[in-house]
C-alpha positions in Angstrom: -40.4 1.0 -61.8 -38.3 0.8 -65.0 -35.9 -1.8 -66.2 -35.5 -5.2 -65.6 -36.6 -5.8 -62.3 -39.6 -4.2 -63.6 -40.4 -6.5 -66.2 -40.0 -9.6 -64.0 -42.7 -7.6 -61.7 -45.0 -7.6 -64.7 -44.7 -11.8 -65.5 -46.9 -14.1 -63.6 -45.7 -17.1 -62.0 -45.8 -19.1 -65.3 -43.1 -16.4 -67.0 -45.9 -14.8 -69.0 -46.5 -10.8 -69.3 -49.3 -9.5 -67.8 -50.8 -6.7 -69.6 -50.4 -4.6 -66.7 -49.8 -1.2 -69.0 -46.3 -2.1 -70.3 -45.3 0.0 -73.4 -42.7 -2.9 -74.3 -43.4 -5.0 -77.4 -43.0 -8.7 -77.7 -39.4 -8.6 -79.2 -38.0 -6.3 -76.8 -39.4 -8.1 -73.8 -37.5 -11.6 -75.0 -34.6 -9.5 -75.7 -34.4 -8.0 -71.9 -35.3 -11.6 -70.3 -32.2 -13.1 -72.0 -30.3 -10.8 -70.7 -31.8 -11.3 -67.6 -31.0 -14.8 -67.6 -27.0 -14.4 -68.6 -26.6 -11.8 -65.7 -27.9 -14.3 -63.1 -26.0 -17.3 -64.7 -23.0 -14.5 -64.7 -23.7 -13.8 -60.5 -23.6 -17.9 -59.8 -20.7 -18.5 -61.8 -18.7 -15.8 -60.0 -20.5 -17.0 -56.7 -19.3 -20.2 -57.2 -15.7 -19.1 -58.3 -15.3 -17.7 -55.0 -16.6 -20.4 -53.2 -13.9 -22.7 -54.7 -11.6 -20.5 -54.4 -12.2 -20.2 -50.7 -12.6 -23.9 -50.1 -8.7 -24.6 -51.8 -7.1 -22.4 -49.6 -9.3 -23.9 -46.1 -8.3 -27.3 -47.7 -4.5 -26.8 -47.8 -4.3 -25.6 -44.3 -6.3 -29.3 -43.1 -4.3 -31.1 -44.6 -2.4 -33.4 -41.7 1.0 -33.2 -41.5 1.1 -37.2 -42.1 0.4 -36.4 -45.6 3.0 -33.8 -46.1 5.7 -35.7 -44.3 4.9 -38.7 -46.3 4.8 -36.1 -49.8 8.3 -35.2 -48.8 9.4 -38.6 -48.8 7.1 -39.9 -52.1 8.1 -37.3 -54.2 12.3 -37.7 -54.0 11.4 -41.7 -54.6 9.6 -40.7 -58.0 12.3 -38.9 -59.2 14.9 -41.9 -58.6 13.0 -43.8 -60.4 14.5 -44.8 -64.0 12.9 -43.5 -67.3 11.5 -45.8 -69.7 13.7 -46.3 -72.9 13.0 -44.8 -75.8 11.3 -46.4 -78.8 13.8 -48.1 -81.1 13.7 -46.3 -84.5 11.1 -47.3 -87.4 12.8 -49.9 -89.9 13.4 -47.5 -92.8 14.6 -44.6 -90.5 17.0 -47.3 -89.2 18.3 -49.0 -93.0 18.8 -45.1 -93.9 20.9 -44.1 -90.9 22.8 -47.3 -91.6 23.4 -46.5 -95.1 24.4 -42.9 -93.7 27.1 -44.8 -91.5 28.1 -47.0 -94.2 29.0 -44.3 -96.9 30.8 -41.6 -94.1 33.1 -44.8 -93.2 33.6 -45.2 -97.2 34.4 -41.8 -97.4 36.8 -41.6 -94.5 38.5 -44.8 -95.7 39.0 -43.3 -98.9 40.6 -40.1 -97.3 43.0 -42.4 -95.5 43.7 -43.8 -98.5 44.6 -40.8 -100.4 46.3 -39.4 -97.3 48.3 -42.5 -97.2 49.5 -42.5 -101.2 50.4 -38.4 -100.1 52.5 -39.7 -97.5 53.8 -42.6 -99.5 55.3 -40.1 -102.1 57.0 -38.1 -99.9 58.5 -41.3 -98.4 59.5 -42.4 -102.1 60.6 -38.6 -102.6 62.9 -39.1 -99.7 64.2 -42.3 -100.6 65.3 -41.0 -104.3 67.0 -37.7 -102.5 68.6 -40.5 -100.2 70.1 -42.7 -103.1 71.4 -39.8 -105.0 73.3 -39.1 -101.7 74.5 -42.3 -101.2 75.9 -43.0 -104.9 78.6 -40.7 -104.9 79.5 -42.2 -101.7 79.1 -46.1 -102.6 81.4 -45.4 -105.2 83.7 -43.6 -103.9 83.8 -47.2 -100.8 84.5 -49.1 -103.5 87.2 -46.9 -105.2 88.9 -46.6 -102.1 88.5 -50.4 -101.2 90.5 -51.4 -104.7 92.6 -49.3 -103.7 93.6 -50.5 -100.6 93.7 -54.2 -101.4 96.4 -53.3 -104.1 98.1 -51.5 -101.6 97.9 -54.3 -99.3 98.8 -57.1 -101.8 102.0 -55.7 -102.7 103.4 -54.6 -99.3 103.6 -57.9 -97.2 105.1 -56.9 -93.6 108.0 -58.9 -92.3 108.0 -62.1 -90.7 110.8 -61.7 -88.0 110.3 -59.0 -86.6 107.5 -59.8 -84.3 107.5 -58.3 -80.6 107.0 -61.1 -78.1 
């Protein structure tokens, strides 16, 4: 017999070669009983794989159906139930976002500010275009209201001829 069943053959009960005409020398033989070794702690490994394996799928199937119908109900409940706030921000993230804050409502004030000067000369614009229509015409009021007062001073309508 060759290999490594052959070699265990060849060891006594305490693990030891016995010099029972093997042509193997010492390094080889501690080489092939490692190797030995891992294969077998290979085959339980897998063995046991296979026996968990097995026993997860008998276990799912003996599970009562109390259990589930009381998972059906459990589960639904743990999802109503309200997270936990989150944690407030440190103390120097916090005085930076502040500062953030504080100079975009600078900014934007400013912005209003400038839009509001913009809008403030076009008003003024519009008021200068307005006077310069209105003088000719103020003018022309009062021309025609010195006019009519000397008009109306000299002409004095009659006193007897009233209707009644």
């Amino acid at each position: 017999m060759t290999g490594p069943r052959a070699r265990r053959s060849n060891q006594g009960d305490d693990g030891s070669e016995s010099s029972g005409g093997s042509a193997a020398t010492g390094g080889e033989s501690a080489a092939a009983g490692a190797s030995d070794a891992f294969s077998a702690m290979m085959d339980q490994l897998k063995a046991a794989a296979e026996y968990f394996t097995e026993m997860g799928t008998n276990a799912l199937s003996a599970v009562p159906s109390a259990v589930s119908a009381a998972e059906g109900r459990i589960i639904p409940t743990m999802a109503s139930i309200p997270q936990l706030p989150a944690m407030p921000p440190m103390p120097g993230s916090l005085t930076a976002a502040q500062f953030e804050v504080a100079m975009a409502t600078l900014k934007a004030q400013r912005a209003s500010v400038s839009a509001l000067k913009d809008q403030l000369t076009a008003f003024d614009n519009q008021l200068g275009v307005l006077e310069d229509l209105l003088s000719p015409m103020a003018s022309w009021a009062k021309s025609w209201a010195r006019a009519e007062s000397s008009v109306t001073s000299s002409v004095t309508p009659p006193r007897g001829n009233r209707k009644s």
